[in-house]
C-alpha positions as CSV (number, residue, x, y, z in Angstrom):
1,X,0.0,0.0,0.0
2,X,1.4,3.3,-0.5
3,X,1.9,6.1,1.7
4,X,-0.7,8.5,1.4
5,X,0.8,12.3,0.8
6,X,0.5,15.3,3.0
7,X,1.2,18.7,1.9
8,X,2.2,21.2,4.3
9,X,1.8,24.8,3.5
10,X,5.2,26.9,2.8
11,X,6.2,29.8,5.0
12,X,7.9,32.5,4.0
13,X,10.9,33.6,5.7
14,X,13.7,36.2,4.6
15,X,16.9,35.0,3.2
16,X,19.9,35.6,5.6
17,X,22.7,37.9,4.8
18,X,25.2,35.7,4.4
19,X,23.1,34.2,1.7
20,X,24.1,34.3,-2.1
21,X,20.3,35.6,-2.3
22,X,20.2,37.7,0.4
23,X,17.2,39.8,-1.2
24,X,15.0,36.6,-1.8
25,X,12.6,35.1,0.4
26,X,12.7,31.6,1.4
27,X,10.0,29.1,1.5
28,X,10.4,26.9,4.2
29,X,8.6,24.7,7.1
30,X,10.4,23.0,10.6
31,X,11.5,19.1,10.1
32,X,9.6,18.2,12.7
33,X,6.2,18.3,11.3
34,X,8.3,15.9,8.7
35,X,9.5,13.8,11.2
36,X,6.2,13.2,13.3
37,X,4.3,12.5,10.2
38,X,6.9,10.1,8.1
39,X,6.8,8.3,11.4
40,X,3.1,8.2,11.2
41,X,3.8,6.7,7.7
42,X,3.0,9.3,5.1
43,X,5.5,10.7,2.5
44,X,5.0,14.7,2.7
45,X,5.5,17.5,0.0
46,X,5.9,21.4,0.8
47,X,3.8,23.6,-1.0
48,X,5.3,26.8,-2.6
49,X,3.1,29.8,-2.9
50,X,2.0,30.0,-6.0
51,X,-0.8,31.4,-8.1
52,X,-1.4,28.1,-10.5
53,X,-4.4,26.2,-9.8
54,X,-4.4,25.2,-6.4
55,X,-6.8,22.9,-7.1
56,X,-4.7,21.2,-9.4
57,X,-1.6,21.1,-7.3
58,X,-4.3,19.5,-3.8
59,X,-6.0,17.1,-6.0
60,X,-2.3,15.2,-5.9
61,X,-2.8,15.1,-2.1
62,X,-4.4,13.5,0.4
63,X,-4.1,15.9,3.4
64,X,-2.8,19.2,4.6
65,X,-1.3,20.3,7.7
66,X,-1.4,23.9,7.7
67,X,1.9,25.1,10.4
68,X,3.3,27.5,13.0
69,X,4.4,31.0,12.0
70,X,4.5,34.6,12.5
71,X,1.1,36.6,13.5
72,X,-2.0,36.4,11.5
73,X,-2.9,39.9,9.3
74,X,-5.6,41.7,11.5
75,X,-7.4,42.7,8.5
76,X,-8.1,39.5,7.6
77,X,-10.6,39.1,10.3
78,X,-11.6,42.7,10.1
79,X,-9.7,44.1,12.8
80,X,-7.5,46.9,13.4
81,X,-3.3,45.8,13.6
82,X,-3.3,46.9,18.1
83,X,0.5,47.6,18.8
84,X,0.6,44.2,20.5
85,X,0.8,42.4,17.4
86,X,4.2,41.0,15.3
87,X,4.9,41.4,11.7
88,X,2.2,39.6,9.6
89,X,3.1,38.3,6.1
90,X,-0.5,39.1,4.0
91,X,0.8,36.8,1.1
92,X,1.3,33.7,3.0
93,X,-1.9,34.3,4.9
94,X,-4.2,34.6,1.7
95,X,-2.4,31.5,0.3
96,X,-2.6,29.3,2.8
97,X,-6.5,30.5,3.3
98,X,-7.1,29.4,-0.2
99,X,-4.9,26.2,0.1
100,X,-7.3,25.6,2.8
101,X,-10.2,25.8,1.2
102,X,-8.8,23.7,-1.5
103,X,-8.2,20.8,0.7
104,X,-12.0,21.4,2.1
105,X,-13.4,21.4,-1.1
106,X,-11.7,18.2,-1.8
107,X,-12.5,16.5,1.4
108,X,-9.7,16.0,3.0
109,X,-8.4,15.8,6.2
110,X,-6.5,19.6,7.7
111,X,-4.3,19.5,10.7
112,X,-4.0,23.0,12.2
113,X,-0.7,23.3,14.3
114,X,-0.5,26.5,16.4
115,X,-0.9,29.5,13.9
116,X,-2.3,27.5,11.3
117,X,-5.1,26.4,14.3
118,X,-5.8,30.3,13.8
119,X,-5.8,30.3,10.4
120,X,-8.3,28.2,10.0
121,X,-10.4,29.6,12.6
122,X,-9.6,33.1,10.3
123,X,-10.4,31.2,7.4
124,X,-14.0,29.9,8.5
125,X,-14.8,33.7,9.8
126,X,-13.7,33.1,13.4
127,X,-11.5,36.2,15.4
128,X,-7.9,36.1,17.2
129,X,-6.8,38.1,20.5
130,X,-3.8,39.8,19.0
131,X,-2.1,38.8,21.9
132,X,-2.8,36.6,25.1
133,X,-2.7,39.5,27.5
134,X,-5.6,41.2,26.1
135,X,-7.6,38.6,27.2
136,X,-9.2,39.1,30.8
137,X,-7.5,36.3,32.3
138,X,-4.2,35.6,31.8
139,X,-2.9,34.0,34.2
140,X,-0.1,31.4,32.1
141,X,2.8,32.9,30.5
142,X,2.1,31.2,27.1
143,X,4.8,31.7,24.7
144,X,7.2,29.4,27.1
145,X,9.8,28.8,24.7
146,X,12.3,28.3,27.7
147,X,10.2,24.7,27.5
148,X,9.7,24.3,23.8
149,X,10.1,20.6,23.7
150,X,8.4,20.1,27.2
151,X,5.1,20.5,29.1
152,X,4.4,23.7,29.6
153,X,1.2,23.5,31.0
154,X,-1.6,21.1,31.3
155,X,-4.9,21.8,28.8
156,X,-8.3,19.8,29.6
157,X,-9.6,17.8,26.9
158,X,-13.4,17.9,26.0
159,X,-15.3,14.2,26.4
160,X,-16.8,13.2,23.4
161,X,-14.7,15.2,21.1
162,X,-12.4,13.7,17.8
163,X,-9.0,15.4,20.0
164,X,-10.5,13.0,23.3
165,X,-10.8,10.1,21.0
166,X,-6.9,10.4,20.2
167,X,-5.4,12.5,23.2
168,X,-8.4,11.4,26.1
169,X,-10.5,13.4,27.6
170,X,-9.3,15.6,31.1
171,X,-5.8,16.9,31.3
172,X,-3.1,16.7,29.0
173,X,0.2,18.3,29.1
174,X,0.9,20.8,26.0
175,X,3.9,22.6,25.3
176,X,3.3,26.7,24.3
177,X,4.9,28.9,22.0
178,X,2.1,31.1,20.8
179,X,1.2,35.4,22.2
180,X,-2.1,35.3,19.9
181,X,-4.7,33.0,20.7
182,X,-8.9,32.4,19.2
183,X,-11.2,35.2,20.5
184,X,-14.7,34.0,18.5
185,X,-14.7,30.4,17.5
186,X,-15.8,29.9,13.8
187,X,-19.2,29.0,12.9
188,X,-19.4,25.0,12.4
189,X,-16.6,24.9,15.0
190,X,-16.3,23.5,18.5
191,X,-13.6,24.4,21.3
192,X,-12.3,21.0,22.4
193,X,-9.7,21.9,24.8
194,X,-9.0,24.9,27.2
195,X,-6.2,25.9,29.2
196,X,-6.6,26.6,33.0
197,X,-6.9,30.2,32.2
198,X,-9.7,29.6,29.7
199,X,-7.6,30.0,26.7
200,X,-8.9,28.1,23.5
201,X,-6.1,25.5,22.8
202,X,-7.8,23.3,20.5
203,X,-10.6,23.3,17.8
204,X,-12.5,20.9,15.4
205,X,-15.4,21.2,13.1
206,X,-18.7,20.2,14.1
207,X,-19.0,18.8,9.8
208,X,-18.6,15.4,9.1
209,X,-14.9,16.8,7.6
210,X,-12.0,15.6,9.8
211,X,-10.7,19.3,10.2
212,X,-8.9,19.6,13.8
213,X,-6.8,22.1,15.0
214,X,-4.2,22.3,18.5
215,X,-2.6,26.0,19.6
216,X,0.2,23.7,21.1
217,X,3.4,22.4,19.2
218,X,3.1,18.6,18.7
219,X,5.9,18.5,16.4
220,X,8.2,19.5,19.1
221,X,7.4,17.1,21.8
222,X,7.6,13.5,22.6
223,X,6.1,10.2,21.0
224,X,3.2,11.4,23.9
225,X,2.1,13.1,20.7
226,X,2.6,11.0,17.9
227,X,-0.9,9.8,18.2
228,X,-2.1,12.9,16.9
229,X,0.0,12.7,14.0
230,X,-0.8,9.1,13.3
231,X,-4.7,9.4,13.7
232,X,-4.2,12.6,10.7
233,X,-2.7,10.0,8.5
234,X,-5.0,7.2,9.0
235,X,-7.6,9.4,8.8
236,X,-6.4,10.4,5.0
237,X,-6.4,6.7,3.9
238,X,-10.4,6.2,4.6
């Protein structure tokens, strides 16, 4: 049988200055979203930005895992940029909004990891605190990066949710590397796990789509993980 393909969606990321290219951007993604899902035994492609058919280029696929990066552009879910918020690339956002809907038109299954959980909540009409601290409580220092490849703090798991049928329900430990977190969940959405602050850390649809999204980096912790990844794969071979 062979491996079913997942595409991951390209980031953009300036050339450094000891490159040849120094003026060029770079499309890139981290090797562990790689790693975690070649272990989970599919191959996996990276997707360029590009303005050819997008439909073309998913129909080759059979999922799409849509990955970390810099803030989301506050436009794009009709807010105003508050001083709190990074440097937003509006090119990669609109391209990986319409790689999304791509994959959803096709069917297929979407992982959301960390920003791209907020893309897609963007992408279905959902809203993002800017940053953490404009929330009312904030009691956990969320971007822990001291603790990028450990538990950070714990997140409770809905019952009777797709994340509880591969995770378990209660609490689970989570790294956190993320200062914007989902305001508004999107229509046809569900929260499926909170933090002890009440921040959103994980979201699924409601539809009979496998579409599932975690603010946390899975990619960057142990094999306590891996059945995330692995449930994503299996679930593009059905």
């Amino acid at each position: 049988m062979s491996r079913p393909i997942i595409a991951i969606g390209g980031t953009y990321d300036q050339a450094p200055p000891t490159s040849a290219f120094p003026t060029l951007r770079r499309i890139f993604t981290n090797e562990g979203y790689v790693s975690k899902l070649e272990q989970s035994g599919a191959s996996v492609i990276l997707i360029p930005h590009t303005k050819t058919d997008i439909d073309t280029l998913m129909s080759h696929c059979d999922g799409l895992l849509l990955p970390g990066g810099p803030d989301i552009e506050p436009s794009l879910y009709h807010q105003k940029r508050h001083p709190s918020c990074g440097k937003s690339d509006e090119e990669s956002d609109t391209f990986q909004i319409t790689l999304y809907h791509a994959a959803k038109r096709k069917g297929i299954p979407i992982l959301g990891i960390c920003r791209g959980t907020q893309l897609i909540n963007v992408a279905e009409g959902g809203t993002l605190f800017q940053d953490y601290m404009l929330r009312e409580h904030h009691d956990i220092v969320h971007p822990d990066l001291k603790h990028f490849d450990k538990v950070s703090h714990p997140v409770t798991i809905q019952e009777n949710t797709k994340l509880a049928s591969i995770l378990g329900s209660g609490k689970v430990g989570v790294n956190s590397l993320h200062h914007q977190c989902i305001d508004e969940v999107a229509p046809v959405f569900q929260c499926t796990a909170r933090s002890s602050d009440g921040c959103i850390e994980a979201i699924e649809t409601t539809s009979d789509n496998w579409i599932l999204g975690v603010q946390w980096h899975p990619e960057s912790m142990g094999d306590e993980m891996l059945p995330l990844f692995n449930a994503f794969v299996e679930a593009t071979t059905h």
